[in-house]
C-alpha positions in Angstrom: 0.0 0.0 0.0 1.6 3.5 -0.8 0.3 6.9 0.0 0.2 8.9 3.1 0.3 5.6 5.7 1.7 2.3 4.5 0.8 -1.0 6.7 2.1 -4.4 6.5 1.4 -6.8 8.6 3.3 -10.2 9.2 3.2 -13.1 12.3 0.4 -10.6 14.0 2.4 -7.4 14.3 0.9 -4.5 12.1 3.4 -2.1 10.8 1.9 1.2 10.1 4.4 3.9 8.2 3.6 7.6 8.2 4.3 8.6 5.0 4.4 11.9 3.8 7.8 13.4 4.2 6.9 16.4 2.3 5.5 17.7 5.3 7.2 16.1 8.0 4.7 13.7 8.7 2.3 16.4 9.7 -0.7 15.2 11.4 -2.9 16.6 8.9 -6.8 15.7 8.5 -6.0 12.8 5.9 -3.4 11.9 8.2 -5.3 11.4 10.8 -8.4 10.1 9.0 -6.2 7.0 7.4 -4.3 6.5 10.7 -7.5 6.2 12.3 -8.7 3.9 9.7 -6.6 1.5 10.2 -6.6 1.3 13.7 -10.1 0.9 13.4 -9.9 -2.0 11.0 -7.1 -3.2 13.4 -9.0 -3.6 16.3 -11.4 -6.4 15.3 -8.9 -8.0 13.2 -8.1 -11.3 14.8 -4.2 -11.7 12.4 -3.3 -8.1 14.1 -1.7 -8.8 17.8 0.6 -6.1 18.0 0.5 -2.2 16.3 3.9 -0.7 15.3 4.0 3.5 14.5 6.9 4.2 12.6 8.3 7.0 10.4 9.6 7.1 6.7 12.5 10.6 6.6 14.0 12.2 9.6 11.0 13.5 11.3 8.5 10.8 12.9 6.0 13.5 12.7 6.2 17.5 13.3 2.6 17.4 14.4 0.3 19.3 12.7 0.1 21.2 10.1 0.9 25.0 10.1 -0.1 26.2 6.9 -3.2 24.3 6.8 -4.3 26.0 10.3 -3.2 29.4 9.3 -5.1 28.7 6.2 -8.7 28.7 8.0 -7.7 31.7 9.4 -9.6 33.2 6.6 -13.2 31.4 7.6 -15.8 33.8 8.6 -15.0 32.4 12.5 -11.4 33.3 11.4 -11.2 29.5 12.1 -12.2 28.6 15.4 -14.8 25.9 14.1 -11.9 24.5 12.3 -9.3 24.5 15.0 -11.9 22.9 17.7 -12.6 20.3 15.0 -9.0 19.7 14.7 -7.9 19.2 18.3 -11.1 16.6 18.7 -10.2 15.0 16.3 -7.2 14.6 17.1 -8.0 14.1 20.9 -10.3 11.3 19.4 -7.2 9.8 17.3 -4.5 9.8 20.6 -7.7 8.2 23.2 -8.2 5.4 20.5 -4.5 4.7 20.6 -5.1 4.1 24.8 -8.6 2.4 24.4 -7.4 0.5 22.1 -7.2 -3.2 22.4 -3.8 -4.4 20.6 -0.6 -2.7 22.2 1.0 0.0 20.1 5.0 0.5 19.9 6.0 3.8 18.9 9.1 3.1 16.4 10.7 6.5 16.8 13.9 7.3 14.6 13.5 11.0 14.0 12.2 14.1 15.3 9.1 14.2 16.9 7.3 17.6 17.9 4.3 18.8 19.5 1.2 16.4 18.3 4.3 14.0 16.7 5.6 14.1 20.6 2.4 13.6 21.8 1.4 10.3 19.6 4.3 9.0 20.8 3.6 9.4 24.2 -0.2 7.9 23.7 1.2 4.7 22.3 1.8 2.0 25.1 6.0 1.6 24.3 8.0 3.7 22.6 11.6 2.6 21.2 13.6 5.9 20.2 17.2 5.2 18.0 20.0 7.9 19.5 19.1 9.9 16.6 15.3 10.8 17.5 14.8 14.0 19.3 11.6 15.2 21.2 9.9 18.7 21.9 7.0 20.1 22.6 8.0 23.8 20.8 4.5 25.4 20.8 5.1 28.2 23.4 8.4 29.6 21.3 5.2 30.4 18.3 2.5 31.6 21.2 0.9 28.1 20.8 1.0 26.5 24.4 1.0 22.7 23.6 -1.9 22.2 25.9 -3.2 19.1 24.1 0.1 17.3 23.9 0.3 18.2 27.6 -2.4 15.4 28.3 -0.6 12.7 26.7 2.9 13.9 28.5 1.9 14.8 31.9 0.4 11.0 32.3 3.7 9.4 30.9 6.3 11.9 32.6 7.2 13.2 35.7 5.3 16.7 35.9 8.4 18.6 36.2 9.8 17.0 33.6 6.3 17.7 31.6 6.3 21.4 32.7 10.1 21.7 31.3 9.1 20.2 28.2 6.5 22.3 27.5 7.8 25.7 29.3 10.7 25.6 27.1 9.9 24.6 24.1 13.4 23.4 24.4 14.6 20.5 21.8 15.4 16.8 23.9 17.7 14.1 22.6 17.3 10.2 22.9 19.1 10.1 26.2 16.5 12.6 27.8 13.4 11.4 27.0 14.3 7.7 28.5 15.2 9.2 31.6 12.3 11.4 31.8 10.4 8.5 30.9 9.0 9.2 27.1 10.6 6.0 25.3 11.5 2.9 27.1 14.8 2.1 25.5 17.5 3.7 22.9 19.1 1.4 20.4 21.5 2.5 17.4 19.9 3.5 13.9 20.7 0.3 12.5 19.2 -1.5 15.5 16.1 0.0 15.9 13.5 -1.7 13.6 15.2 -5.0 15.0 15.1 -4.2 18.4 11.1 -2.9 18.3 10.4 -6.1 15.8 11.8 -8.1 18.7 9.9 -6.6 21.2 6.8 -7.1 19.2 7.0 -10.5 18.9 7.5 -11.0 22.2 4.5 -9.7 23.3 2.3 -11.2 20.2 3.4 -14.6 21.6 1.0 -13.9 24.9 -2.5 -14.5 25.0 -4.5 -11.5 23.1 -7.2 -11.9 25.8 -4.9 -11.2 28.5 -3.3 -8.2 27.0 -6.8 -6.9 25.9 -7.7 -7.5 29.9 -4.6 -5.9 31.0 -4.5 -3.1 28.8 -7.7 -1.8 29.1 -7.3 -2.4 33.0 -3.9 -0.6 33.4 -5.5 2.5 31.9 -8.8 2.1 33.7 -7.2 1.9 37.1 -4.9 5.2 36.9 -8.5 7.5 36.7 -9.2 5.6 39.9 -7.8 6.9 43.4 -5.9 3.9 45.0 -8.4 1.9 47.1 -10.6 2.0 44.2 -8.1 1.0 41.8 -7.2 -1.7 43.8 -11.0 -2.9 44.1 -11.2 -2.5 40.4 -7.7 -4.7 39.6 -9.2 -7.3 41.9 -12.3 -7.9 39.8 -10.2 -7.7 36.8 -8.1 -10.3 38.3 -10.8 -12.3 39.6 -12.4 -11.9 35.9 -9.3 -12.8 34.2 -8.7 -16.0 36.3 -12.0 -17.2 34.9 -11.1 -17.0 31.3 -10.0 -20.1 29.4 -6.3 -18.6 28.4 -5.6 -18.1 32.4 -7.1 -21.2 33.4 -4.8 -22.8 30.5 -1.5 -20.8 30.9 -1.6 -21.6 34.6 -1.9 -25.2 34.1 1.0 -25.1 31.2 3.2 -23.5 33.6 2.5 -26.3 36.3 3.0 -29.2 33.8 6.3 -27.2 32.3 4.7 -26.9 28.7 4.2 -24.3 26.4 0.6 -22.6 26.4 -2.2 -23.2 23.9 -3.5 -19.9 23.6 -7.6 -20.1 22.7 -7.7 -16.0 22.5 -11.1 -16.0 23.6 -13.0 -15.6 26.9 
């Protein structure tokens, strides 16, 4: 498939491409329409364990698009119908990432700004080669980043959040796995390896159990403690009753691989 998002999918791990280095990988409306799309089509899509996001060019995605908003600024609203449209949609497009049921590993080997920095910090992993670099540059235009700040102040620390987005300051590889934005750092070469690795791993498990754990790990940080713990209990207690759990348990006793079912 060519165009603005390739995908390929082999041994249950979906490779979707942004694709339009003409404009960075902006996250423009058909940008996030077909990105959408597909993880749409993914989510029922039984061959589909895993979701990688990756890049083609040396920006993973500049976020959107400047000359397309500035372009609206011409609307009789001078745009403001347009703009909210935009950030929903956009909102819409980063919750279906967390909501959704197949992890997604962010493949990052370029730079990755504002809505770019904050799709990468909706998807569940992110892998970063030593070349990617991270920011959040809207405040240096008059733009606070104030959507991108959802995505970042749940998967950093929030001073490390606040610096990001204060600054508008430009963060290397190194930075963003200690202020917890990628999970690992790899060379060039290495990184489509590396995440393909990781991939696997976790398409190997039981797509019940990561749907159950997935959906339950997001569910629970909304919750204060003691009702997050009362929630994870009757997820467990749920999960204990599903064939996969009753069958991995059992595999695990006898010292045998699992026969995953993949349903309840």
């Amino acid at each position: 498939m060519s165009g603005l998002l390739t995908a390929a999918c082999a041994d249950g791990v979906l490779r979707l491409t942004l694709n339009d280095p003409a404009t960075r990988n902006s996250l423009s409306d058909a940008m996030m329409a077909a990105l959408g799309q597909r993880l749409e089509a993914a989510a029922d899509d039984r061959s589909v364990r895993v979701i990688v996001l990756a890049a083609t060019g040396p920006v993973f995605s500049s976020g959107h698009n400047l000359k397309d908003i500035t372009a609206h600024r011409t609307d009789a609203d001078k745009g403001a119908a347009y703009f909210a449209s935009l950030f929903d949609r956009c909102a819409q497009l980063m919750l279906g990432i967390v909501r959704h049921p197949k992890p997604v590993i962010a493949e990052v080997s370029g730079l990755a700004s504002a809505a770019g920095c904050q799709l990468v910090a909706s998807c569940d992993l992110a892998i970063a080669s030593d070349t990617a670099r991270f920011c959040t540059p809207g405040v240096n235009i008059g733009l606070f980043c104030s959507t991108p700040l959802v995505a970042l102040s749940r998967n950093l620390g929030a001073k490390h959040a606040m610096e990001m987005l204060l600054t508008g300051d430009i963060f290397d590889a190194s930075d963003a796995v200690r202020m917890g934005l990628v999970n690992r750092v790899t060379q060039p070469e290495e990184l489509q390896g590396t995440v393909s690795a990781l991939a696997a791993r976790i398409a190997a498990k039981s797509m019940v159990t990561l749907r159950t754990g997935k959906q339950a790990f997001y569910r629970q940080q909304e919750l204060p403690p003691a009702e997050a713990y009362a929630f994870a209990a009757r997820v467990m207690t749920e999960n204990l009753l599903q064939r996969d759990a009753e069958e991995g348990i059992a595999a695990f006793i006898a010292k045998r691989p699992p026969d995953w079912s993949n349903t309840t």
